[in-house]
N, C-alpha and C positions, 0 to 999 in steps of 0.2 A: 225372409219377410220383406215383402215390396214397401215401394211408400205410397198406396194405391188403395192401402185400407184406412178407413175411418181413422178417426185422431181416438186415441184411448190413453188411458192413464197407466204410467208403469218406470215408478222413481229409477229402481236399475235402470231402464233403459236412458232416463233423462240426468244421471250421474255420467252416465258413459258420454252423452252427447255433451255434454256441460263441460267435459272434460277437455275432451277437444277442441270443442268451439273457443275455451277458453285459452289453449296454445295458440288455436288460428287466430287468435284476435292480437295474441301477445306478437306474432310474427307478421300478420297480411293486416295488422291494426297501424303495425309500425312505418308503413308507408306516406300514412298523412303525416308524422310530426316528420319523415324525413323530406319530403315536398315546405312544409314549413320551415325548417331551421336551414334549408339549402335554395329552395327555393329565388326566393329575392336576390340572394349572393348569386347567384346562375345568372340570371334576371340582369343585372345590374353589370355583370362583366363581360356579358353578351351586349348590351345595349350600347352604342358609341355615342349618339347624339340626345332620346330623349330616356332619361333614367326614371323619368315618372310612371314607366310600365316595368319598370323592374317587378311590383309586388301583381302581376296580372299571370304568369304561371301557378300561383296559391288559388288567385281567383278563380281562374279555371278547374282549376281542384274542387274548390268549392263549388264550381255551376255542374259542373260533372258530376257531385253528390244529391244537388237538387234535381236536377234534369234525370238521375236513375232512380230515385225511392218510387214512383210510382210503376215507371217499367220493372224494380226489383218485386216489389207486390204482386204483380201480374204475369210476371213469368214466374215465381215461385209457389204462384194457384195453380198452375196450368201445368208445373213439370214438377213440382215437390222443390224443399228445401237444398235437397243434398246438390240437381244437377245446377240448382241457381250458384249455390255455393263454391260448386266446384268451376261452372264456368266466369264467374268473378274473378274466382282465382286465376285462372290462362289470362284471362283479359289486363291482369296485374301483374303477371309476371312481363306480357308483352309490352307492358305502359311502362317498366323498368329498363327494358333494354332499348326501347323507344328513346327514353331519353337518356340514355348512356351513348348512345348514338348520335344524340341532336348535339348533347355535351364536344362531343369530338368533332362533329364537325361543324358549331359555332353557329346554330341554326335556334334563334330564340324562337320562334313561331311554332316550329315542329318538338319543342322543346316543353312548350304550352300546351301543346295537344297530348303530349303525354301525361301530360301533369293533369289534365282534364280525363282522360280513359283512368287513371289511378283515383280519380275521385269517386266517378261511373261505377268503379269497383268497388269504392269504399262504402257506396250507398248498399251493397249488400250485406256487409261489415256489419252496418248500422242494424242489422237485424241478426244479428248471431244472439245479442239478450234475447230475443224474444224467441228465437226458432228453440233457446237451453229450458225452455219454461213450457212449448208443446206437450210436451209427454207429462210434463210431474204432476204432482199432487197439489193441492191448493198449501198443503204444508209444506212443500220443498221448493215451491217455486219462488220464494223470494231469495233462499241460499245457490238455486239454479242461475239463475241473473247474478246475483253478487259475485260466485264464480267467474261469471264470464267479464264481469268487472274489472275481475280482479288480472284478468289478460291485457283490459285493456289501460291497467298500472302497470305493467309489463312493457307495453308497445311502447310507452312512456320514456321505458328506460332501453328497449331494444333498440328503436329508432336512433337517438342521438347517439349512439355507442355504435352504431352500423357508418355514423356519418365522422366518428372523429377516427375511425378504424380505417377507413377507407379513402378518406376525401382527400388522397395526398398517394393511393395508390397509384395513378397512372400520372406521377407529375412530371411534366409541371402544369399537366392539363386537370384545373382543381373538380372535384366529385362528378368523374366520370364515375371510377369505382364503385361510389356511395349508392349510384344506380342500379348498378352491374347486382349489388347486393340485395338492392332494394326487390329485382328478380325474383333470386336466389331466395328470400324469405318469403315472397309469394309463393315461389313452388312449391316450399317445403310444406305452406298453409293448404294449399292442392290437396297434396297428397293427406293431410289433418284431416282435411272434411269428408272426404273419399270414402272416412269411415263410419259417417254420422249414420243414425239411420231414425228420420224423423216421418210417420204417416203423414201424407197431402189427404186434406179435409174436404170435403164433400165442396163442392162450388155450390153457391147461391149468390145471386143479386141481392143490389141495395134494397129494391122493391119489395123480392120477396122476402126478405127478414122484417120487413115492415119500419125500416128506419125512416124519420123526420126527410124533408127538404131542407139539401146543402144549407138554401138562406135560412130557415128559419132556426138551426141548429149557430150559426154563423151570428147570424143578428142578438143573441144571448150576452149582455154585458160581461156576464163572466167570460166568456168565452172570449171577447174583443180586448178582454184587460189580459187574459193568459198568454193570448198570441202574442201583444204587443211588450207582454214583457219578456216573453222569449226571445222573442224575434230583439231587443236591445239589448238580453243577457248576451248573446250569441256574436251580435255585429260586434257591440261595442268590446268583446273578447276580440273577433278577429280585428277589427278594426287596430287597436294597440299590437295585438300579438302577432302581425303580420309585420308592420312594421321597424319591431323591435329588433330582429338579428342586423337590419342596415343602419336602424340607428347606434347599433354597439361597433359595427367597424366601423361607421364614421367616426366613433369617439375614439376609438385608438385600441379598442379591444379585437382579439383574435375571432378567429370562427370557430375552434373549438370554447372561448367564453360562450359566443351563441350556442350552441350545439346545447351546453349543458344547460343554459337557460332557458330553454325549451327543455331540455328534461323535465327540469322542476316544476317547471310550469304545467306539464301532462298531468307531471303526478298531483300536483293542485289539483288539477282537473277533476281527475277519476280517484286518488285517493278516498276523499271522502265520502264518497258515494257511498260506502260499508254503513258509515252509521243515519246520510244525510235523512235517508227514507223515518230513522226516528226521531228524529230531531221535527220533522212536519208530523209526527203523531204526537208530539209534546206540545209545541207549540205554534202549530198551526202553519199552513200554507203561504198565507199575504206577511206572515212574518219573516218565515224565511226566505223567502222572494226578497221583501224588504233588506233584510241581511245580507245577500249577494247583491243588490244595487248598490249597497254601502260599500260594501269591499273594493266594485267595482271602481269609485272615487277613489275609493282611498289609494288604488292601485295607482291613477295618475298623482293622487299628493305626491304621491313619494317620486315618483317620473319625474314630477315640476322637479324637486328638492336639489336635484342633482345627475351626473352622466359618470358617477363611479359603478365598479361592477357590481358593487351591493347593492346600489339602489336601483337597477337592471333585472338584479335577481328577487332581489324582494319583491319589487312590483310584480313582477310575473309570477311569484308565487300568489298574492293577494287577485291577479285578475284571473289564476286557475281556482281558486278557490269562492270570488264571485260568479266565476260562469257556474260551478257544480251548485250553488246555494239556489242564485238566480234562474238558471234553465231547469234544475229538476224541480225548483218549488212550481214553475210555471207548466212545466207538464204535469204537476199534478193537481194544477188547479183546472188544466183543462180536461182531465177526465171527468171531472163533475159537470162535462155541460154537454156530455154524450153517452146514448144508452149501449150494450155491447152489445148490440146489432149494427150500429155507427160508428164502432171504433174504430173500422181500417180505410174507412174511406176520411172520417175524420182526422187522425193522426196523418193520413196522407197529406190532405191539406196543409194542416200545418206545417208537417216538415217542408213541403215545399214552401211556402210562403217563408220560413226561417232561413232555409239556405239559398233562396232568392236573395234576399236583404243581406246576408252573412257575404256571398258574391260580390253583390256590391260595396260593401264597406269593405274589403279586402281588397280589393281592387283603388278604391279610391285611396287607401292609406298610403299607398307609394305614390301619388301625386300628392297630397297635403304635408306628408315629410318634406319631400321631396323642393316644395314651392313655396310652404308655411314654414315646416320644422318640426320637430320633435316637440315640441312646449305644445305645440299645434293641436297635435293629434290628440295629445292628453287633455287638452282644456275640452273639447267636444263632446269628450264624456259628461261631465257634468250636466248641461240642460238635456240629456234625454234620460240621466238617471233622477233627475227631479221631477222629470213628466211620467216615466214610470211610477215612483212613489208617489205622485199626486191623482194618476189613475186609482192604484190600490186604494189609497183612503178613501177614494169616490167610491169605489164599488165597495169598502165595507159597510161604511155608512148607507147606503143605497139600500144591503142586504137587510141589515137591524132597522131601518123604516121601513123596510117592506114586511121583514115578522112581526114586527109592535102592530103594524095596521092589521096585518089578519089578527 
């Protein structure tokens, strides 16, 4: 069976791909936290004179995720899921040894570039939920996703355990290894997806499904309030979360503390995802959005409070658990503002415009550490998670005068 025939329904066959996709997530997922938790430390003992690009290998990470979600869209119309998936995968094994290579030979620039092809990759990644939901049924498709979630609470824990495993293998030269590995579990995701087997769907244009104009789908308050609360759940997670492996060796902690602090921190992440999706059928959307901008604060109260490893690990649980409240509430406020004839040109947008902004505040967090400090970076949070909740109130209010008037 090609993947050359129409999309059709058939749970076996979306159990089997769910299956997979869901180790390949746990294994070629776990490249981003390990670019995360090793990243900056690379960054920063590479650097001799200015340490403020220390945190710009992440950032490249992240612009190599925005700069692919729409080439991943476009060559996965045009060749099917399985060869996009599988050549993500080469493209990630090569971005591991790339920079297992820059490690050794003390080359931060070529060390960036790899950490940017590993994002490029990772923007494929970002679509293994949605390629496990192709095939199913309307009844199986939401435990199809949740599976593949549940790899990427895996990657969570495979990544940091790949970098306290390894990052002392070739010493005294720190996380070449962590590289070497980082490979090594891209390969092994290769040969994972190798065996999906998902049909490529009929191509048609924007035009002829008969979707809206970009602006005018764009110009929808809901829609301007969803991006703009994505697009804060997201920075202001990387913004802290980028920052925080260099603010914990500057205070006297190890790198496997970091290591595992981004564990936990993943697992915030994607844990909750299992039940987050019912939590917005109980109690609504702008709530729980609301809910993860709260967390998101609360994640720097606790930052301000102190530089023990508790209050390191705490916070980073609190700001994986505002990103999952805060960015799923806001992706699913913006399906409300597009029909499913505009979902993929839609959804494209936005992701790009979120890891646009996500780029840049990752980037900027190793200079504001760096120049301001650690107190810094946490107080910043607060006025854009107050302009977020003072958005949502505007657009609830907005919605309830505009039904009382019809």
């Amino acid at each position: 069976m090609t993947e050359n025939v129409q999309s059709f329904v058939d749970d076996r066959l979306a159990k089997r791909n769910a299956v997979l996709l869901a180790l390949a997530q746990a294994l070629g997922g776990a490249s981003a936290s390990i670019v995360i938790a090793t990243g900056p430390l690379v960054g920063y003992m590479m650097l001799e004179a200015d340490k403020s690009l220390a945190t710009l290998p992440v950032s490249t990470m992240v612009l190599g995720t925005a700069f692919g979600t729409i080439p991943a869209g476009m060559i996965m119309r045009r060749f099917g899921r399985r060869v996009g998936f599988m050549g993500a995968a080469l493209v990630a094994v090569f971005a591991g040894l790339l920079a297992s290579f820059s490690v050794f030979q003390d080359q931060f620039y070529l060390f960036a570039l790899a950490c940017c092809l590993s994002g490029l990759a990772g923007a494929f990644v970002q679509q293994y939920r949605f390629a496990a939901a192709d095939t199913a049924s309307n009844a199986f498709k939401s435990k199809a996703i949740s599976w593949v979630l549940a790899g990427g609470v895996l990657a969570g824990v495979v990544g940091p355990q790949a970098v306290i495993l390894t990052k002392d293998l070739f010493d005294p030269i720190l996380f070449a290894g962590t590289y070497l590995a980082q490979a090594g579990l891209a390969l092994i995701a290769f040969v994972l997806v190798a065996f999906i087997r998902i049909p490529r769907p009929p191509r048609i244009s924007h035009a002829q499904a008969g979707g809206r104009p970009l602006g005018q789908i764009m110009s929808q308050p809901r829609f301007l309030v969803a991006v703009a609360c994505g697009i804060c759940s997201y920075a202001l997670m990387s913004l802290v979360m980028t920052a925080t492996p260099l603010a914990m060796i500057a205070c006297g902690l190890s790198e496997t503390d970091a290591a595992l602090g981004i564990q936990w921190h993943v697992l915030a992440m994607f844990g909750p995802s299992f039940f987050t999706g019912n939590l917005i059928g109980r109690f609504g959307k702008e709530r729980i959005v609301s809910v993860g901008l709260a967390l998101l604060a609360a994640c720097s109260v606790v930052a301000l409070m102190g530089v023990e490893l508790t209050h390191f690990w705490t916070a980073l649980v609190l700001l994986g658990l505002g990103w999952n409240f805060g960015f799923i509430g806001a992706t699913a406020m913006l399906t409300d503002t597009y029909r499913p004839e505009e979902r993929n040109l839609v959804q494209a947008v936005n992701d790009f415009l979120v890891f646009g902004f996500v780029a840049a505040a990752s980037f900027s967090s190793g200079a504001l550490l760096n120049f301001f400090g650690w107190d810094t970076v946490n107080m910043l949070v607060f006025p854009f998670v107050v302009l977020c909740l003072a958005l949502i109130g505007w657009l609830v209010l907005a919605e309830r005068k505009a039904v009382t008037t019809v």
